[in-house]
ZAKOLDREN-748048 format. One record per residue: residue in one letter; x, y, z of N, C-alpha, C in turn. Coordinates in pm, whole numbers, plus 50000, padded with zeros to 5 digits. Layout:
AXYZXYZXYZ ...
***
This chain:
X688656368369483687626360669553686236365569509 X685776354469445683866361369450683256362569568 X682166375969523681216375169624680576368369652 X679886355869606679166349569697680116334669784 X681566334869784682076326769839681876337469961 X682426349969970682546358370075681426359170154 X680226360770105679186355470153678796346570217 X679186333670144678906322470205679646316170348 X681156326970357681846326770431681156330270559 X680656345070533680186351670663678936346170702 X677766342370600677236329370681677386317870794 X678786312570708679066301170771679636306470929 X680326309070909680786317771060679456324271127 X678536333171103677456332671166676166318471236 X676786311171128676266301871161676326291771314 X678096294871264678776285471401679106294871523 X679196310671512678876317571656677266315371724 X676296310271624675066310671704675106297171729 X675496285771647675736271071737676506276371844 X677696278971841678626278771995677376284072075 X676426294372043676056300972182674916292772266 X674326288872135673446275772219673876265572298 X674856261372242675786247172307676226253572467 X676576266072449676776275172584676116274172674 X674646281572599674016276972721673046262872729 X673076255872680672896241872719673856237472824 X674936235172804675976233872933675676242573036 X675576255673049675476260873163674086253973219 X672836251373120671856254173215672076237473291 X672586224273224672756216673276673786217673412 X674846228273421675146228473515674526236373651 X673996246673610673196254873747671916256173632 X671046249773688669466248173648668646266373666 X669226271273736668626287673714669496298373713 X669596308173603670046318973568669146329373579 X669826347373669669276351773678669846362173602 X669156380973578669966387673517671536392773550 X671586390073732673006388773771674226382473702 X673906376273603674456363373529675116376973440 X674456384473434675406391873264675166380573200 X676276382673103676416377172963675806362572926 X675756354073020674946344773062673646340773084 X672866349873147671496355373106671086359672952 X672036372672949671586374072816671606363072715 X672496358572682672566347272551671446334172582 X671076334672701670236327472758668596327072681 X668566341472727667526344872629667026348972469 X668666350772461668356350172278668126337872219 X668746327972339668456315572262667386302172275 X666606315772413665786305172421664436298972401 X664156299572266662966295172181663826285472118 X665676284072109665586273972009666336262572165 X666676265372259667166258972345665896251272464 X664706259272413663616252572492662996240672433 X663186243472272662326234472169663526220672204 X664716223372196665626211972202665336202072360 X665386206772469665266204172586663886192172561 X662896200572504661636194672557661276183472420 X662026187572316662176168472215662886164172223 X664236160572286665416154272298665616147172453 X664886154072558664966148772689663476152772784 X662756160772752661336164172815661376171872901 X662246180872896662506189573010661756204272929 X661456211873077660896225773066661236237973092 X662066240572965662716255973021661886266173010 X661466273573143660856283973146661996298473140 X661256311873061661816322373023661166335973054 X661546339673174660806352973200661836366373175 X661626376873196662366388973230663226387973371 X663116376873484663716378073569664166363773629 X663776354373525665066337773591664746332873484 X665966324773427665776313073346665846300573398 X664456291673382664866279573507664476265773382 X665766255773412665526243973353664756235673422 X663726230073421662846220973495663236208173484 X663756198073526664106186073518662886175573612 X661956173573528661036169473628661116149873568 X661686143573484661636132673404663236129173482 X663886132673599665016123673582664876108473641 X665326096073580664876080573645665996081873798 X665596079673858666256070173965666776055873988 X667776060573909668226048073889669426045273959 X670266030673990671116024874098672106037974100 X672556042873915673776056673941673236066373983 X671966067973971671246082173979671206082374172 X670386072474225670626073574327672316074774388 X672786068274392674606071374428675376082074404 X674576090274305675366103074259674256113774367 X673256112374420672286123174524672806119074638 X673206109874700673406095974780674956110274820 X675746110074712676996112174739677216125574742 X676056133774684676616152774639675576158874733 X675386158674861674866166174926674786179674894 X673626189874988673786202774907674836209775013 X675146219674962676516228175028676476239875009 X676956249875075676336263775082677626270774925 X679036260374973679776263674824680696254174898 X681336252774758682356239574754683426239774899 X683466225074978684036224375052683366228375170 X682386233475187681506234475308681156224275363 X680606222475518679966212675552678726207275468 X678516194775434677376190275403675976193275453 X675146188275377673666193575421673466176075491 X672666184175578672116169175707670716171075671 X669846157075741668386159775746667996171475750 X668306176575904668206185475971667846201575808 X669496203975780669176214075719668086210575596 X667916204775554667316199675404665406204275491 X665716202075603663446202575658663656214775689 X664506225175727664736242375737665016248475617 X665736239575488665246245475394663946242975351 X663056234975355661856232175271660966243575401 X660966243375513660416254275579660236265075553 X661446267475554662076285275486660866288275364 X661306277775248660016279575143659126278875185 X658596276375230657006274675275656616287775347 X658126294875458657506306075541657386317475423 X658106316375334658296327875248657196328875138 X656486316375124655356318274988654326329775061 X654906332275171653736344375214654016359875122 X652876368575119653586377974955654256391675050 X654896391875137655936400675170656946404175082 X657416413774994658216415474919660246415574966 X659616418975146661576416775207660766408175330 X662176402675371661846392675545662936395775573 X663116394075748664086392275798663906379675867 X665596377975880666016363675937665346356076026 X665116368776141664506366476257663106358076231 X662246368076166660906362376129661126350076074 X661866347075981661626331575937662206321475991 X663136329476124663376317676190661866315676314 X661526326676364659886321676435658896316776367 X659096320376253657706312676145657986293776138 X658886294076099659656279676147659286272876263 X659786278076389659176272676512657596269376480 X657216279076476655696277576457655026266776353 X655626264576248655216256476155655626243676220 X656696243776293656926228076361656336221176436 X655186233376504654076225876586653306222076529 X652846222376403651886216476375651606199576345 X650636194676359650266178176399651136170576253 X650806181176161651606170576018652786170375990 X654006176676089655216178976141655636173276303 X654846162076344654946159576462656416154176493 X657136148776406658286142276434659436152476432 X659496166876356659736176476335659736186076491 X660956191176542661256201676646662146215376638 X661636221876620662676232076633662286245976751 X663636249376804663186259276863664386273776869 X665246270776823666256283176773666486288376866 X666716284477005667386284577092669156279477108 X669446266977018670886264777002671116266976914 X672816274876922673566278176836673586267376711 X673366253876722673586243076600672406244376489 X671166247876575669646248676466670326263976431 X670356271876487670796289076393671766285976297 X672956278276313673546278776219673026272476121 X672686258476158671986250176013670946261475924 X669646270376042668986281975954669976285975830 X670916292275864671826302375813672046296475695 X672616282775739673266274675593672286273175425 X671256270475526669876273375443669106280375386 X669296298775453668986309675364669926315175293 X671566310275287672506306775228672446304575081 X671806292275094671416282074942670396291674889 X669556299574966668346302974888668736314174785 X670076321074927670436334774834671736329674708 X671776319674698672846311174565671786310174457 X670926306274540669706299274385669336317274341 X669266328374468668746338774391667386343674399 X666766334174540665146334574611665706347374665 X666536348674720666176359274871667746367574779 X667396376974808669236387374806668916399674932 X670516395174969670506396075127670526418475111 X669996423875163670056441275178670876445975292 X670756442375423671416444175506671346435775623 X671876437475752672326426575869673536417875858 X673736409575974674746400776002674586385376047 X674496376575944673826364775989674376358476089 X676016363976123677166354076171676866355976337 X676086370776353675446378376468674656367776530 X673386365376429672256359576444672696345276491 X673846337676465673766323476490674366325976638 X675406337076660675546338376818674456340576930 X673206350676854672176354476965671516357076892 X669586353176890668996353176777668076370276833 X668426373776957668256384576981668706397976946 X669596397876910670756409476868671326408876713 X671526396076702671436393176542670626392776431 X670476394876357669616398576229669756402576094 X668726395676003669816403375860667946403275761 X668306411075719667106419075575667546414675435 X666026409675407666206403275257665336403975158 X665626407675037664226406174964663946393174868 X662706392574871662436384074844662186383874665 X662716376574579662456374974462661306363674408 X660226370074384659176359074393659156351874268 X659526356574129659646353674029660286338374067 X661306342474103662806327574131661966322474228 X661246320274332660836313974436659776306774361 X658776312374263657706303074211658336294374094 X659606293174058660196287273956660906272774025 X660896272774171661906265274239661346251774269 X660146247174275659866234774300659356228774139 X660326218174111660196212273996659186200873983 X658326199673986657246186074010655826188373871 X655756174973812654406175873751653236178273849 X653146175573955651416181274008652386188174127 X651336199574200651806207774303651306198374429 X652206199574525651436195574635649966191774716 X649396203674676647806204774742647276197674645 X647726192674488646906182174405647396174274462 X648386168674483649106154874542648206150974689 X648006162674757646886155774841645656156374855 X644646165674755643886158874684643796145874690 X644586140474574644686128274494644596116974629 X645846114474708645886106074781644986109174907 X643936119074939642866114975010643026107775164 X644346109675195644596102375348645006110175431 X644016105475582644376111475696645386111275720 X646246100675701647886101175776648516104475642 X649626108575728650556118075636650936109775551 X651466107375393651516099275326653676095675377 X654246082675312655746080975328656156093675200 X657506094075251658316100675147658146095075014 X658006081174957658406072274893657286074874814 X656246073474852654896079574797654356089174783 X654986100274894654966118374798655636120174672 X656816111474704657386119574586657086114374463 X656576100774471656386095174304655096101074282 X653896109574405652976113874294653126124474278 X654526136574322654436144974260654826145474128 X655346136974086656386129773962655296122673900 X654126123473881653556113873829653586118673706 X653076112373575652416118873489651016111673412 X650246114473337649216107473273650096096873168 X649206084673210649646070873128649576070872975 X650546069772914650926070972762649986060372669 X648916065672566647776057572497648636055272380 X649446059372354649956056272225651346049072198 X651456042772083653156037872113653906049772026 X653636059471997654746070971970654806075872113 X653956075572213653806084172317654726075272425 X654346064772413655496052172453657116054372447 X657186053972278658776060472295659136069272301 X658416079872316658856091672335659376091372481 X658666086972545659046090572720660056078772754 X660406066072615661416060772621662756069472623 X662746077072497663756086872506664506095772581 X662926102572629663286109772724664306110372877 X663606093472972663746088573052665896083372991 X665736079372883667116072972877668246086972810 X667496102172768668516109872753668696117072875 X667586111872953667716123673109669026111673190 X668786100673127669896093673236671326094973182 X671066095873096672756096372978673506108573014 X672366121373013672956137773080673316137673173 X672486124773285672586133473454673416118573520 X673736109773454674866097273487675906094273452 X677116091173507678616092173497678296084273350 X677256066573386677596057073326676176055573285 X675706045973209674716042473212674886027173149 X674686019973210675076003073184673705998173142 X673715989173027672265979672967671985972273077 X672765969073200672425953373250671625962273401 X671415977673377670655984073483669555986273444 X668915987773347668235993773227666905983673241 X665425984473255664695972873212664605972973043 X663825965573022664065952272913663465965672832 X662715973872792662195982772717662845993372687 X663575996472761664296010272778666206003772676 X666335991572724667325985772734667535980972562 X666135976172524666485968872361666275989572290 X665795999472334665446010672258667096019772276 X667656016872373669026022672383669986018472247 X670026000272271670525991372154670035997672003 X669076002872004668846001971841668956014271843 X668866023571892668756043371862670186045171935 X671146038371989672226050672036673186053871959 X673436053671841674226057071748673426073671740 X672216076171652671246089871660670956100871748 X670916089671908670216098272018671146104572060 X672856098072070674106102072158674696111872069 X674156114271956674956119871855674116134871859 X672946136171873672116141171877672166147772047 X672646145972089673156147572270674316154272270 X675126146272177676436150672207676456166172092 X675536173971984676026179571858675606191772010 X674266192472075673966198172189674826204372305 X675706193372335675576195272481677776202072459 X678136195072346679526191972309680536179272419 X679256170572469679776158272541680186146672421 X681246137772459681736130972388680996113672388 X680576107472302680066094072294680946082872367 X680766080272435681416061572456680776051972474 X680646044072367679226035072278680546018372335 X680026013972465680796001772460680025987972461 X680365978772500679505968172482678525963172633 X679135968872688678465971172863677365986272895 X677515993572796676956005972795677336016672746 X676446029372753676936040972718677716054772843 X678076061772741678526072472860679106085872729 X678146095872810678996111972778680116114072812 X680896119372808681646117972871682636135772822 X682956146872917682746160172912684316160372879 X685226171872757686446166372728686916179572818 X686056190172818686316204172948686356204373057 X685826189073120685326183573269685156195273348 X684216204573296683146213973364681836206873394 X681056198573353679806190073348679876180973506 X681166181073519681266164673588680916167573755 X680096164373856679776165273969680856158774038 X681376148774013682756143874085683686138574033 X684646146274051686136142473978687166133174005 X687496125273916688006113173901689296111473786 X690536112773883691036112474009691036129974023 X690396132474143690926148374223691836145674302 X692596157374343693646161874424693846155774577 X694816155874650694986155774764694866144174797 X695236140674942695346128275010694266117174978 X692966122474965691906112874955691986109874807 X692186121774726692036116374540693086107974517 X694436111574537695106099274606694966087074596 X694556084274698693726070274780692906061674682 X691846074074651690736071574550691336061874454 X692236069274411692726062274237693526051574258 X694256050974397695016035374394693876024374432 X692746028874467692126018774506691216010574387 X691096024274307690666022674168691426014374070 X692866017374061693816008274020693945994074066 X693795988474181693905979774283692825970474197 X691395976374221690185966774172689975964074067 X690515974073959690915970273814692145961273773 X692935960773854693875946473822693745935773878 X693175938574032692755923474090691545917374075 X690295927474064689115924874051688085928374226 X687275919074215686715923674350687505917074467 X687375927474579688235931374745686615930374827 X687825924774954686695931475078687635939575148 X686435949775185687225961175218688165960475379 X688095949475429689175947075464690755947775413 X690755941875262691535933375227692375952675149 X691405958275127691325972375063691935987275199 X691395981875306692185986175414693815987275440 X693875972475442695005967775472695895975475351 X695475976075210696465980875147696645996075144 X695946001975183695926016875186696716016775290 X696676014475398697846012975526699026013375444 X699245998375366700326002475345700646014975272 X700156017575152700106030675052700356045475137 X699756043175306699506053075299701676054175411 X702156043175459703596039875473704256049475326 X703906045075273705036046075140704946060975135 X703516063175079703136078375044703626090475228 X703986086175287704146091675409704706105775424 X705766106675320706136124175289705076130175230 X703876126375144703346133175062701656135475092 X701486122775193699816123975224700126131575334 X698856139275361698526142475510698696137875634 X699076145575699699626141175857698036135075922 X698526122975984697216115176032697256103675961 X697596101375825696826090675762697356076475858 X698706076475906699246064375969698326062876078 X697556070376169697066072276248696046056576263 X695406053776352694746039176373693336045876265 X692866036376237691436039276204691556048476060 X692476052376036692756067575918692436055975782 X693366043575761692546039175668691246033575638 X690386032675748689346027475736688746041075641 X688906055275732688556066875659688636062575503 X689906067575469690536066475328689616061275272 X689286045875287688756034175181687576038875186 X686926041775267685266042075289684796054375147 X685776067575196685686079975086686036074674938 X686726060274927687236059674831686136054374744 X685406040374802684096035474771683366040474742 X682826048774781681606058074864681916068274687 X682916071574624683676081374514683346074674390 X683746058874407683926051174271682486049774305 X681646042274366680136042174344679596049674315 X679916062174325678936071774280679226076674138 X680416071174082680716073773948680726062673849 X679796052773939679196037473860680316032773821 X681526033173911682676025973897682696010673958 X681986010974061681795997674168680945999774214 X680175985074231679235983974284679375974774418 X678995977474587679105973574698678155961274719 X678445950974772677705937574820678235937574992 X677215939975031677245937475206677785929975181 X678595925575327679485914175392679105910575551 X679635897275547679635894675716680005909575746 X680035911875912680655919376004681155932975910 X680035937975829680475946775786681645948475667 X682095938875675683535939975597682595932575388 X682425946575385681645945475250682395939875120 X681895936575015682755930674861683045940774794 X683485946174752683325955274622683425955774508 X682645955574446682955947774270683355959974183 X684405957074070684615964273988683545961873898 X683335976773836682085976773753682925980373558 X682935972873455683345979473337683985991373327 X683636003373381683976013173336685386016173403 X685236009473478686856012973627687466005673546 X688025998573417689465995873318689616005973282 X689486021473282689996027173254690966033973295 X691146031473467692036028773542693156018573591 X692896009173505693816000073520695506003573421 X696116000673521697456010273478698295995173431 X698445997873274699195994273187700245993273227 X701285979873123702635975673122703335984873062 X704565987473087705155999573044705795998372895 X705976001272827706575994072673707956007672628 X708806000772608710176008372573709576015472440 X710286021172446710016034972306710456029172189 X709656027472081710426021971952711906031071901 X712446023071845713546030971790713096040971682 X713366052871622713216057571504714686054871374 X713946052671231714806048871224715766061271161 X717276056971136718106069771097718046073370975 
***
């Protein structure tokens, strides 16, 4: 063997351990948006790679990975809201870890509190304090609809659930106390935390900060949700037509990363003819990144993950409801669109047949209404079907393109081989 094949060998292999490590962490950071040095090996490769994983982020989709000595945070401040985008937030509430109760109003205004009590520069807090700083912030006139008083066990626990999330993201790491104390008696209970300010100033993702946002909008009354949030999201209006498609790109690789599906007939007319002529380049260019797979159909595109680590909801999952899920999925892909009446009624039966194997209850009155609702509520959010109110509630449900991939085929005898 010559030396410079041997050479060229150990190149090449150097080559493709430093692709794998990028592609690494591209996936991770798309899956948990901040890494800290707790991460080990994860962190580290994080940072070796990230001058060439920041440059990719911010020309391929417009995102901002910031890189300190103590968090790596992906900024996703360009994602569209679009019919999947909403249905997939709509459907993945936050959760302290898988299978927990969901996050309610309730906890989601005790977490944004919590942040707010903590931008104070104390380096540790305890529980206690940020649960009175809370009260206190609730009196004020620009929180009038807003009450809390941490007197019931239901507001302590929701607290809890909430400095929970903070210590997941890696704001707060807990030193000592007992939170489980604190939700019984906020007197006797208590727990010590420090505060990581690095990760806390990395955590709100927005082009302008708040106090510019009200600046800008200049009004006595408190502005709607609807209108905070698009001007924290704003950005300066594009003078150029490179500057044009660029934020074409952007807007349609942030939807391609962060949507099951992405259909042309959702798409406006600009975004929609620039998909048509670049997705052969852009998906390819997505996919050499991310190691997601292309599905270029005539209704739309889709990544689609062959490790199904990427995927926020799994299709078909386990158990009585995944179950359910997929016959109902099957159902609308051979018949077409149901009202969920008509979608009721058959899970009843399904759930007769399946009777050794589903969960005790499902025969129960009302159990299929459950079933179908989780089942809908699953395929919509994976831009499988799309819902049309109905009289009296009893809604349409349309199969959307991508749900034939559930439609379960005629069975075909095995060819002979010959002798």
């Amino acid at each position: 063997m010559r030396v410079e094949d041997l050479s060229g060998r150990v190149v090449g292999a150097i080559d493709l351990r430093e692709r794998e490590g990028r592609q690494r962490v591209t996936r991770e950071l798309l899956l948990r948006p901040i890494l800290r040095p707790q991460d080990g090996e994860l962190y580290r490769l994080a940072r070796r790679h990230a001058e060439a994983v920041r440059d990719w982020f911010a020309r391929e989709v417009g995102w901002h990975l910031a890189v300190d000595a103590e968090v790596v945070r992906l900024d996703k401040r360009n994602v569209p809201a679009g019919p999947v985008s909403q249905a997939v937030a709509a459907s993945q509430p936050a959760r302290v870890k898988r299978g927990d109760q969901p996050f309610s109003r309730r906890r989601y205004v005790l977490l944004c509190l919590a942040l707010a009590v903590l931008e104070k520069p104390e380096r540790q807090v305890a529980l206690g304090y940020v649960s009175d700083q809370i009260v206190l912030l609730a009196r004020t006139p620009s929180l009038a609809s807003v009450e809390f008083t941490m007197n019931r066990r239901d507001e302590r626990s929701d607290l809890v659930a909430a400095i929970r999330v903070l210590v997941g993201w890696g704001v707060l790491q807990q030193v000592t106390g007992d939170e489980s104390r604190f939700i019984n008696d906020r007197e006797t209970g208590d727990a010590l935390y420090d505060v990581e300010r690095r990760v806390l100033s990395r955590v709100l993702a927005v082009s302008l900060s708040p106090s510019q946002v009200a600046r800008e909008l200049g009004s006595e009354e408190p502005p709607s949700i609807e209108v905070l949030e698009e001007a924290l999201h704003r950005r300066p209006a594009a003078v150029t037509d490179d500057e044009v498609n660029r934020r074409l790109r952007h807007r349609l690789a942030a939807r391609l990363l962060e949507d099951p599906v992405v259909y042309y007939a959702d798409l406006p007319d600009a975004e929609r003819d620039y998909l048509t002529r670049r997705r052969v380049p852009m998906t390819a260019a997505l996919a050499e990144a991310t190691g997601l797979v292309p599905e270029l159909r005539a209704e739309g595109v889709a990544l689609v993950d062959p490790d199904d680590q990427l995927t926020d909801l799994r299709m078909p999952e386990t158990g009585t409801t995944g179950h359910a899920a997929l016959l109902v999925a099957e159902r609308l892909a051979a018949t077409g669109p149901a009202r969920s009446s008509a979608l009721r009624r058959f899970i009843k039966a399904k759930a007769q047949e399946n009777a050794a194997y589903w969960r005790k209850g499902t025969r129960e009155p009302g159990a299929d209404a459950a079933l179908v609702a989780h089942a809908v509520e699953r395929l919509r959010a994976l831009a499988l079907v799309r819902v049309e109110a109905g009289e009296g509630a009893d809604d349409v449900v349309h199969p959307l393109p991508a749900l034939a991939r559930f439609a379960v085929g005629r069975a075909k005898a095995p060819r002979k081989v010959p002798s």
